[in-house]
C-alpha positions, 0 to 999 in steps of 0.5 A: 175413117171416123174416130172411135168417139164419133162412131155410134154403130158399128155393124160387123160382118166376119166373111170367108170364101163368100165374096159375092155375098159380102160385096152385097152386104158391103155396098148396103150398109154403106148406102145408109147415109150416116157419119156415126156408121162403121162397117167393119169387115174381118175377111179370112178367106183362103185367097184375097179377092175381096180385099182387092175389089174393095180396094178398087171399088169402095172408097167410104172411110166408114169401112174398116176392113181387114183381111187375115189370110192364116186360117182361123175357126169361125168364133176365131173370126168374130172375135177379131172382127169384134175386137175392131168395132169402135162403136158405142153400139155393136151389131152382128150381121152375116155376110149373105144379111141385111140391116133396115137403114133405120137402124141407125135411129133405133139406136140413137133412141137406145143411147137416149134411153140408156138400153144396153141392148135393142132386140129386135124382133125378126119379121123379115127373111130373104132367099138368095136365089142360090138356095131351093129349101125342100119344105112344103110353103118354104120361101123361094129362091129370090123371095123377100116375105114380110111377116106382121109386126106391131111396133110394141116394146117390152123391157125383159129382165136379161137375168129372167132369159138366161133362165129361160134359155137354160130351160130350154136347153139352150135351143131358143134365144128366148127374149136375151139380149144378142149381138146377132141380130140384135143391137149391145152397147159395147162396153157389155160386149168388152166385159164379156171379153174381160172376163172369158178371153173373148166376145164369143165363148162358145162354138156357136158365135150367136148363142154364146155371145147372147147367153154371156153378155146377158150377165152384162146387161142390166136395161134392155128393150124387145121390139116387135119392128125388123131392124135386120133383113135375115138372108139364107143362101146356098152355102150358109149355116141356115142354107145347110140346115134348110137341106137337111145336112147339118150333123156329122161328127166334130172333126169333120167341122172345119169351121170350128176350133182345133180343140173344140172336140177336146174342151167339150163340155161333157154336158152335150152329146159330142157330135155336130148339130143344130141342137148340140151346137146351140146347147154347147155354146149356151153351157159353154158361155155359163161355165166361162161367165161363171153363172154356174147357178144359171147351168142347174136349171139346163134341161138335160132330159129334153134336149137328150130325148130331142136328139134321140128322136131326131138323130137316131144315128147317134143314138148310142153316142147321146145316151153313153152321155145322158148320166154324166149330163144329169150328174153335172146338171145336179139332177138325180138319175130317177127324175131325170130318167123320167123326164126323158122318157115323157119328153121322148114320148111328147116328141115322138108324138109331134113327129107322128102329127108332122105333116099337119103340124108343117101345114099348120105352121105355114098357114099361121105364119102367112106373110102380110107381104113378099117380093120376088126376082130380087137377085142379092140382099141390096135388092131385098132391104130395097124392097123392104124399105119401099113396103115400110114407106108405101105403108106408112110404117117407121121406127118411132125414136120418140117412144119411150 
């Protein structure tokens, strides 16, 4: 296993009950041929077949990995397998994704660069073959697509975003810095822990771990090149959400903390979406941060209009809240009352164009490549790796 100061990357993967995905994700990572790698693995299945097929299988000192078999919620999962990772770099990938082998080198250029975090842009998605998406143009089973990309840098203010997510109700990670899907010096991410009792405070590891350590970050880069290979399979959260079957009530979340019903914001409507569960890990990470001055700018009008139009069945739940929401947002009723109505009005307008804006959206996203057949996330960052070589693209480490 290497040591803490020779690692530059540590790639980490939290699991459960989802080994024939892990063990794709596993042997990929470790095919990159680098010493500076570590993959860390934080296994909390209820039975230990994983750890066991790693035993007999995989003998590359770069994994560290660590089952825990006591029952734990999904943040509680990622924070330990983040507290493991002994990288000067930290990235975040699911058990069903892929990373570009050059990752490895678009990090040794953020070190050189002194970033504390490398956003890459996502360009590339990958379908198991276990999930058929309903939409029309949807990615199939087993598909790779490759959208354009340019190769450009930006060097966004990390401050700048936060205030951007806040507008946006914490439904876009705008351009933040992020552990998922994205690339943080670790020392950012310890912060962060040092000052909220964890790397990911907030029900939604992604969004809370973005929206804290955007404090933290002081020089970062966003670039239009893929460095991760995004996977959606049958039982994952983008799987779930494809079909149309993410709402429900807290309490029928398991994935989630015991106490997540009882420290809710107050903020957020409390029931289980998408939306909510963005915007609650976004106010959640302000109020443990501290970046209570960030919190006034959190539209409340548009994310409640957002959830009165497109969950009708918690209607009653969402508005009993909007007041209280505007209270705390330091909005006044009248203006906030307002807003609420054009958002609603603005949305129900983009509902009644649905079908048009959808065959809009697909053609204006058409990919420039895919690849079918391919059975697991091994085959999907091969594929993506000989379409980078056969057209002659590559991270360039001399930019700057």
């Amino acid at each position: 296993m290497p040591t803490q100061g020779s690692v530059l990357l540590s790639i980490v993967i939290p699991t459960k009950d989802r080994m024939d995905y892990a063990k794709s994700a596993i042997r990929s990572v470790l095919s990159i041929p680098c010493s500076e790698l570590e993959l860390v693995v934080e296994d909390n299945s209820d039975f230990n077949q994983l750890e066991l097929w790693v035993r007999d299988n995989i003998a590359d000192r770069r994994l560290n990995y660590n089952y825990f078999k006591t029952a734990v919620s999904m943040s509680e999962n990622y924070d330990r397998a983040m507290h493991r990772a002994r990288g000067k770099y930290v990235c975040l990938i699911g058990d069903d994704d892929g990373v570009n082998p050059e990752i490895i080198g678009a990090t040794r250029w953020a070190e050189a660069n002194n970033l504390d975090a490398l956003v890459p842009l996502n360009r590339v998605h990958y379908v198991w073959p276990d999930l058929q998406l309903p939409a029309s143009g949807a990615i199939a089973p087993g598909e790779l697509r490759i959208n354009p990309f340019t190769g450009e840098r930006s060097f966004p203010e990390a401050e700048e975003e936060m205030r951007k997510c806040a507008k946006d109700a914490g439904q876009s990670f705008h351009s933040l810095p992020k552990a998922y899907y994205g690339i943080v010096r670790r020392e950012c991410m310890q912060r962060v822990r040092e000052k909220t009792g964890t790397y990911f405070p907030g029900v939604s590891p992604d969004m809370a771990a973005a929206v804290a350590v955007a404090s933290y970050v002081k020089r970062m880069c966003q670039i239009d090149y893929p460095l991760f290979v995004p996977g959606s399979s049958g039982r994952s959260n983008a799987g779930i959400g494809g079909m149309k079957k993410h709402v429900g009530r807290l309490q029928d979340q398991p994935h989630l903390p015991a106490c997540c019903e009882k420290d809710w914001s107050g903020i957020v409507p409390a029931f289980f979406s998408v939306e909510t569960i963005w915007a609650e890990s976004a106010v959640s990470a302000l109020l443990a941060t501290g970046r209570v001055d960030i919190l006034t700018d959190f539209s409340v009008p548009r994310l409640y209009a957002d959830l009165a139009m497109w969950h009708p069945a918690y209607f009653p739940l969402t508005m009993r809240s909007f007041y209280r929401a505007l209270q705390a947002t330091k909005r006044g009723v009248v203006l906030g009352t307002l807003q609420f109505s054009y958002r609603y009005l603005y949305v129900w307008g983009l509902r009644a164009r649905s079908l048009g804006t959808r065959l809009i959206k697909v053609s204006s996203h058409t990919a420039i490549h895919s690849v079918t057949g391919l059975r697991n996330i091994e085959e999907a960052v091969r594929a993506f790796t000989e379409y980078l070589q056969a057209t002659g693209r590559c991270f360039d480490e001399k930019t700057t």
